[in-house]
C-alpha angles and dihedrals in degrees: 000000000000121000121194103156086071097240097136123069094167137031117206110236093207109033108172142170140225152199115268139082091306100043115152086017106131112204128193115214119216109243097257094059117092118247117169115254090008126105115258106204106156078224072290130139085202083063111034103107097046108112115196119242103197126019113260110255101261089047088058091048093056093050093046084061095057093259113146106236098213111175151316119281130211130257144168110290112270086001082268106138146011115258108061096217087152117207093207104022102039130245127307108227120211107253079224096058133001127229086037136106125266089199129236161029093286087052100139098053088045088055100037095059100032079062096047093241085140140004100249136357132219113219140175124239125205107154098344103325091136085046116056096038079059090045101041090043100041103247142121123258142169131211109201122219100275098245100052100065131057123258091194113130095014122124095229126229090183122336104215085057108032126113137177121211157136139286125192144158085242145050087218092051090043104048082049090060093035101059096047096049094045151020111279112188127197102221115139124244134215108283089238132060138235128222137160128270115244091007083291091288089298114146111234138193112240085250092064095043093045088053101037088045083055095044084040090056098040078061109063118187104044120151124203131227141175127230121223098247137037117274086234095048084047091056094045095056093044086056096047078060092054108056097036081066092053099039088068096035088059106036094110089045112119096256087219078065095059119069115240092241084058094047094049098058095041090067100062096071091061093044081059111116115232095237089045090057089052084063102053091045088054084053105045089049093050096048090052092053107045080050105054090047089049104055089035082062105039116020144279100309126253120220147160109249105226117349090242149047127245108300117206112271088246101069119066117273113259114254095223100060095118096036091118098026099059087060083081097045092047091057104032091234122144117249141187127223121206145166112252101171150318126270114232089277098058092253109136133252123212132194135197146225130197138187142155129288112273090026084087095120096044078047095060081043099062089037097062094044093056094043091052081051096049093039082191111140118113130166113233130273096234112081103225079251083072094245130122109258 
């Protein structure tokens, strides 16, 4: 199949399906997900010639279960960002508009299945990179509680965040991936829902607010709270953690390997000054705990994805992408990504919910009411052959 929006980075040779619950699915891998006899870059140079020997767990899971494993996608380099505009792979154009950003840094798995390249995507979430790309493409995706679901065989961006999980055109098709690859759990959840007062100080485009005011209302009882920090200074912190990660897991990495845009984020985790990163890991903690009581007392949380839509791969990335999506990696909770409506120039808008581990299964609930309300999804005008259809 023809890909001209730059999703793929690998075709399997042998893609192959199986009996089993996902049987005939046919499922793209980000880049920095192990798949045997597949490169495994990380979108990386320092990695392109790596070639995974054994499928990463959750992988294994999804061919045990009968899925077709049909490539590698492509991604921001490192996972580290939400654009995919990749240095050494290329950029990854919006199905919806090319030229655009899918987002990141699963970009590729949000590409690949808005245009309908494969069934269903794996991606990686660090502080929303399974959801903007949802959100960006207009699909549907799912970050798991990090800690149900296996990090083996993943290229880490930073492991107390990190999440592997699935993207799809459809609830049905989501929750199905998603209960074979991690753990669901069937706890109940409070009958409300939680969400922040004044978008959490978070500056919107008209197109968020209209579609988050219309997701807000199909959901009736929904309390607001305030958390104890702002959401920029919360995704600050949680990127000072990252690359602080990644500045020691790459110290020994052939610096002509690494982008300079890489390199330059990177160094700003060891620039950080000891009291200064006190300071992050006081608000991160902060920030985890007032969320999950919030949302135990009041209900899963409802919140706009990213406050904008998809931006042309030419301007500069906005710094507050992943504003309301790090909420979910800081506190290790499970969220769900889906599309709630289209800005005036047909670019689409994405909301989120997020509850706590062991309510998946209230999670997909709510999910599926609010998407019946929303009725927004909409494929892409463009066919995966480029054409208008």
């Amino acid at each position: 199949m023809l890909d001209p929006f730059n999703a793929f980075v690998e075709h399997a040779p042998d893609a192959t399906a199986a009996d089993g619950p996902l049987s005939g699915i046919t499922i793209g891998v980000k880049a920095n997900i192990a798949v045997r006899g597949l490169h495994w870059t990380a979108g990386m140079a320092l990695f392109q010639d790596r070639v995974a020997g054994e499928d990463a767990e959750v992988v294994a899971k999804l061919r045990t279960a009968g899925a077709s494993i049909t490539g590698m996608l492509n991604m921001e380099e490192a996972a580290l960002g939400a654009k995919t505009d990749n240095p050494w792979f290329g950029p990854t154009h919006n199905p919806h508009r090319m030229g655009h950003t899918p987002g990141g840094s699963s970009g590729g798995s949000g590409a690949a299945v808005a245009a309908g390249l494969c069934d269903a995507a794996l991606g990686t979430d660090t502080m929303g990179s399974i959801r903007i790309p949802a959100a960006y493409c207009g699909v549907y995706g799912f970050k798991p509680a990090q800690t149900h679901v296996s990090q083996l065989g993943l290229e880490l961006a930073e492991p107390d965040f990190d999440a592997i999980g699935p993207l799809a055109r459809s609830l049905d098709l989501l929750e199905r991936v998603a209960r074979v690859m991690s753990d669901v759990g069937e706890k109940a959840a409070p009958s409300g829902w939680a969400t922040l007062p004044d978008m959490g100080g978070v500056e919107c485009q008209p197109a968020v607010l209209n579609a988050f005011a219309s997701a807000r209302a199909a959901c009736g009882d929904v309390s607001e709270f305030a958390l104890p920090h702002p959401l920029s200074r919360v995704r600050f912190a949680g990127f000072i953690k990252t690359v602080r990660f990644m500045a020691a897991h790459f110290a020994d990495a052939d610096p002509a390997l690494l982008s300079d845009h890489l390199r330059k984020l990177i160094a700003y985790g060891p620039r950080r000054s000891d009291a200064d990163w006190a300071e992050d890991q006081k608000v991160l903690a902060e920030t985890a705990d007032a969320l999950r009581n919030a949302i135990a007392k009041h209900g899963p949380m409802l919140l706009p994805t990213a406050p904008q839509t998809a931006f042309a791969h030419s301007v500069a990335a906005p710094a507050n992408q992943a504003d309301f999506t790090c909420l979910a990696n800081v506190a290790g909770l499970p969220a769900i990504g889906l599309p709630a409506g289209f800005s005036e120039h047909g670019l689409p808008v994405g909301v989120q919910i997020i509850a706590l581990p062991g309510q998946e299964s209230a999670l997909v609930a709510r999910a599926r009411t609010l998407d019946a309300a929303l009725a927004a999804y909409r494929p892409p005008m463009l066919s995966p052959e480029g054409v208008s259809s």
